[in-house]
N, C-alpha and C positions, 0 to 999 in steps of 0.2 A: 440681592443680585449675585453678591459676590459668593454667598452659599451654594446658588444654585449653579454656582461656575461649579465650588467644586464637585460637589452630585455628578454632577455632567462628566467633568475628569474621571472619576471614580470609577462612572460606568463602562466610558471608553477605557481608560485600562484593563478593567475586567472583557469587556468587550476581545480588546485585543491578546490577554492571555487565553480565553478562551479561542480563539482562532487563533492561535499558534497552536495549543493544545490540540486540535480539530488538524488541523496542516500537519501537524507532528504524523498523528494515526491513522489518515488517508495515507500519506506519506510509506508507513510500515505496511498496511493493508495492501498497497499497490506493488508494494518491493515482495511481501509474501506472494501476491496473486503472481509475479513475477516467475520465483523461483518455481512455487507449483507448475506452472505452464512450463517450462523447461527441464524438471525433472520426466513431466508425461511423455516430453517430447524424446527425451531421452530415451525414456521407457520404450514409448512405443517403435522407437528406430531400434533398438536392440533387438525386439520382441521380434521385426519383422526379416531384419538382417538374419537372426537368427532360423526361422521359418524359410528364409529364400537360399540358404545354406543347406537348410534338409532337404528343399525338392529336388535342388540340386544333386545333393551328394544321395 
């Protein structure tokens, strides 16, 4: 019984390293998809300011 306690511990440790691992890299994935969507948006506000400046002028 008491082996199969620790088996069990073992697993959930690994368990839970593995799901911090996993939280970690969505985590960066979600901060990169972030910064991406904000540089476009940058982009594309430049792009367009810039364009509504030449019909202008």
């Amino acid at each position: 019984l008491l082996e199969h306690f620790q088996v069990g511990f073992v697993v959930l440790v690994e368990v839970e390293f593995v799901g911090q691992i996993l939280v970690v890299l969505v985590g960066l994935f979600v901060v990169e998809v972030l910064v991406v969507v904000v540089v476009l948006v940058e982009v594309m506000v430049e792009v367009h300011e810039r364009n509504f400046v030449q019909l202008r002028g």
